[in-house]
C-alpha positions in Angstrom: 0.0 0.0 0.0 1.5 3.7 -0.9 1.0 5.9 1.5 0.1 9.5 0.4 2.6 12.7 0.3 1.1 15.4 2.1 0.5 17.2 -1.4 -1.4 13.7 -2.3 -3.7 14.2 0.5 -4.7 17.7 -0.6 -5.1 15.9 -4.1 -7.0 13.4 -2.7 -9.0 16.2 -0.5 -9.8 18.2 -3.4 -10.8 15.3 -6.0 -13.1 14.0 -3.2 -15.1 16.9 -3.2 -14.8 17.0 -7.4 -16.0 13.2 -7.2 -18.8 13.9 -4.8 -19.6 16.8 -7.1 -19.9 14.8 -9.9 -22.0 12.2 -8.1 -24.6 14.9 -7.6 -24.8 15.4 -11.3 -25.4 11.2 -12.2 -21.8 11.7 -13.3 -22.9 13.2 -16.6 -19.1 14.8 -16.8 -15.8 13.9 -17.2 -12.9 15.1 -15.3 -9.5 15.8 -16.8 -7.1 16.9 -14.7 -4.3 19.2 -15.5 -1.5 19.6 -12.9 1.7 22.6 -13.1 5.0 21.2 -13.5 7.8 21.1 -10.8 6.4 19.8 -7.7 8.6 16.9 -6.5 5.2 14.1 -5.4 3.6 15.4 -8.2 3.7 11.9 -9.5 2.0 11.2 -6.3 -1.0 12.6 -7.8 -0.9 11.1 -10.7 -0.5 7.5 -8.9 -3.9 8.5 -7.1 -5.5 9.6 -10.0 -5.0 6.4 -12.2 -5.6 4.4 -8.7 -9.3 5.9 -8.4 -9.8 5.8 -12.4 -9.3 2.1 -12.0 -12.0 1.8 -9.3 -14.6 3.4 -10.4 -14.2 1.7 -13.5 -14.5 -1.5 -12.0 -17.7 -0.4 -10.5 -19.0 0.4 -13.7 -18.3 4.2 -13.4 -16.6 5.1 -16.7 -16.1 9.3 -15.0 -12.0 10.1 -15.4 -10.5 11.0 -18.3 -6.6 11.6 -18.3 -4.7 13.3 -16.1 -1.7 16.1 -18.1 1.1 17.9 -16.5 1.9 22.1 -17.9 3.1 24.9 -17.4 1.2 28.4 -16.5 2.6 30.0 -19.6 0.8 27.3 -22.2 -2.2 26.3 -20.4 -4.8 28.9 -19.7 -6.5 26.4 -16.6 -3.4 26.7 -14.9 -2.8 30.4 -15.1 -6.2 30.9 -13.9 -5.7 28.2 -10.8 -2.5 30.6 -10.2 -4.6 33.4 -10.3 -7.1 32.0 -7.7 -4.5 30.7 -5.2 -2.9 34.1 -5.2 -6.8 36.0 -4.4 -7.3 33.0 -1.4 -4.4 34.0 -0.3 -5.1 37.5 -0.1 -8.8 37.0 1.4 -7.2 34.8 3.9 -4.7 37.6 5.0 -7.3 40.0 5.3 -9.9 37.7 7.2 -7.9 35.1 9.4 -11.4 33.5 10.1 -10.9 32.1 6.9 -13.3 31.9 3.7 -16.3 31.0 5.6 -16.8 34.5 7.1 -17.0 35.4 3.6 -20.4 32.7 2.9 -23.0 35.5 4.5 -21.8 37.9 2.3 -21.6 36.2 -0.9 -25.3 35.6 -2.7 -26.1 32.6 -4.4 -25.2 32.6 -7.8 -28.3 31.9 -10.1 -29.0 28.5 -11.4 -26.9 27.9 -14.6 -24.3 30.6 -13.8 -21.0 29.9 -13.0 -19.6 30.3 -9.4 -16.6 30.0 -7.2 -15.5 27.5 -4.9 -12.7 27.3 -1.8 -12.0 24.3 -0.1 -10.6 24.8 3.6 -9.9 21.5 5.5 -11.6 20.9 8.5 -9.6 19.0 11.6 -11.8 15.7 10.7 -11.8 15.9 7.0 -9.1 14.3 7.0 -10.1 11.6 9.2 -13.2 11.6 6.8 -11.4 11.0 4.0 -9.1 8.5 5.4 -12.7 6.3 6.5 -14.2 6.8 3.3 -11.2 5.1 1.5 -10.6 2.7 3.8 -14.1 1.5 3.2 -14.0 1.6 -0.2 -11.4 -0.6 -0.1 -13.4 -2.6 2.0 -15.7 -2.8 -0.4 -13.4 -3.9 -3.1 -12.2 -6.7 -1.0 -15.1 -8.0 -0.5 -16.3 -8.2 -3.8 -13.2 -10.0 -5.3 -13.4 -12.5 -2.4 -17.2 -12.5 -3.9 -15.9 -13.3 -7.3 -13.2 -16.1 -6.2 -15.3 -18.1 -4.2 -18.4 -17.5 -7.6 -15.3 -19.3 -10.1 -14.2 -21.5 -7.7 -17.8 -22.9 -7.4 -18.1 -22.9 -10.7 -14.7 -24.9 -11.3 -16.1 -27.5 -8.9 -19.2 -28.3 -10.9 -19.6 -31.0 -13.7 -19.5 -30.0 -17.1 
């Protein structure tokens, strides 16, 4: 088992709430991620990525598409994930509360219209995380034990 980098974690963090997102919407979408150059576990991410891409795929959900490393001054998603780290960062200096201060103020944006999203960790999120894919994993266990004992059954009967 590989354990995460703490820059996998915040991967992991952040794709939960993508995945949990998509969920919501009967995974009509597909999610391509694109990921800046440079970091040393970036191939962390990428090992987490294709790790979850392979399990929902066994469970039927087809929902990742491929995972692409760039750099800010060819890929517009990344300049603009640039741009919105650096305004977090400024909202958090200003308000050490954090973004949830901010929630009362901000009005819901109409339905179809775009809107804006910050993640902020929580003490137990996580220990959320950590349950939710330890049961998953659970869950995958089980059903391969599922499918061993099914062929062996099936080996033991007459032809």
């Amino acid at each position: 088992m590989n354990l995460d980098s703490q820059y996998g974690v915040c991967f992991r963090s952040c794709l939960s709430h993508l995945l949990d997102f998509m969920a919501s919407r009967d995974h009509r979408d597909r999610l391509n991620i694109v990921m800046e150059g440079g970091h040393k576990n970036l191939g962390d991410c990428e090992r987490i990525f294709n790790d979850l891409k392979g399990r929902y795929r066994r469970q039927g959900v087809d929902i990742f598409g491929t995972f692409s490393v760039g750099a800010k001054d060819s890929c517009a998603p990344l300049m603009l994930a640039d741009f919105l780290a650096a305004f977090y960062s400024m909202l958090r200096a200003q308000n050490p509360e954090g973004i949830a201060a901010y929630a009362g103020q901000t009005p819901e944006p109409p339905k179809g219209e775009a809107s804006l999203t910050f993640l902020e960790l929580r003490p137990d999120a996580l220990r959320n995380l950590k349950t939710g894919f330890e049961r998953m994993r659970e869950l995958e266990a089980e059903a391969w034990l599922g499918r061993r004992a099914a062929r062996a059954v099936k080996m033991q009967m007459p032809a």
